[in-house]
N, C-alpha and C positions, 0 to 999 in steps of 0.2 A: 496794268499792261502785262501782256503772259509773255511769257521769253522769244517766242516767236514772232513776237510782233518789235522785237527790239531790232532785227536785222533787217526792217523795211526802208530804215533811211540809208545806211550803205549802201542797199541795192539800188534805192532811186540814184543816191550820186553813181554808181559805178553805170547806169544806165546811161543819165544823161552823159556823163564822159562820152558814152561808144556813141550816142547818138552825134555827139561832138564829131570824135571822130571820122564820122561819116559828113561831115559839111554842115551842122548846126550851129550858125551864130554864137558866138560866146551869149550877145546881149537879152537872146531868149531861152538861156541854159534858165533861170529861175521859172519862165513860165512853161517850161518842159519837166522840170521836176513837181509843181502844183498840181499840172496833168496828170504826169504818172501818178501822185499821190492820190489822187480822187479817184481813179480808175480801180489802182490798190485798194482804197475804202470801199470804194462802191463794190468792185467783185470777187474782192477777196475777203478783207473784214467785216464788214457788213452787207451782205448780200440780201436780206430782210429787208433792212431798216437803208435808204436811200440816201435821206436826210443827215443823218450818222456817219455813214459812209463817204457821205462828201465833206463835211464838218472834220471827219478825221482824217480822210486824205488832206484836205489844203494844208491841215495841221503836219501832217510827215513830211510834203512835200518843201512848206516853206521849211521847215527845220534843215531839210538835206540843204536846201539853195543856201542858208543861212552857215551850216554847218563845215558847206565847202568853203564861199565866200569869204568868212571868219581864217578858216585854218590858212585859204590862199594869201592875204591877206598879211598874218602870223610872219606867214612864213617869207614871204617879199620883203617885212619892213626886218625877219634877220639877216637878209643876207644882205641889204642896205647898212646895215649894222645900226640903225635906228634902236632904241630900248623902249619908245615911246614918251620918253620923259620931255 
């Protein structure tokens, strides 16, 4: 992975945020980041290879839904003061 390709999942999450913001369902925030991710593969990473490019999208995409999900998540069960034990 080259260095620029490390800053595609922030952009996904801060994307689907604003699309949030604009009146997108919490519940299709995951399949609004697999989108953006495949569109990223397809016309930006791999613009040759289609197949690639969708394989790698779904892959950045679920990581951002997983990435947000995970830290949201994290951060609910501190301030519950849960430890998870």
């Amino acid at each position: 992975m080259q260095l620029n390709e490390t800053i595609i999942v922030p952009v996904i999450i801060a994307i689907v945020e604003l699309i949030k913001g604009l009146g997108l369902p919490r519940k299709f925030s995951a399949i609004a980041a697999v989108i953006l991710g495949i569109g990223i593969g397809i016309f930006y990473l791999h613009p040759m290879d289609i197949k690639y490019g969708i394989f790698e999208g779904i892959v950045f995409g679920l990581t951002a839904a997983g990435l947000y999900s995970g830290t949201k998540n994290t951060i609910q069960q501190m301030r519950n003061g849960h430890n998870g034990n």
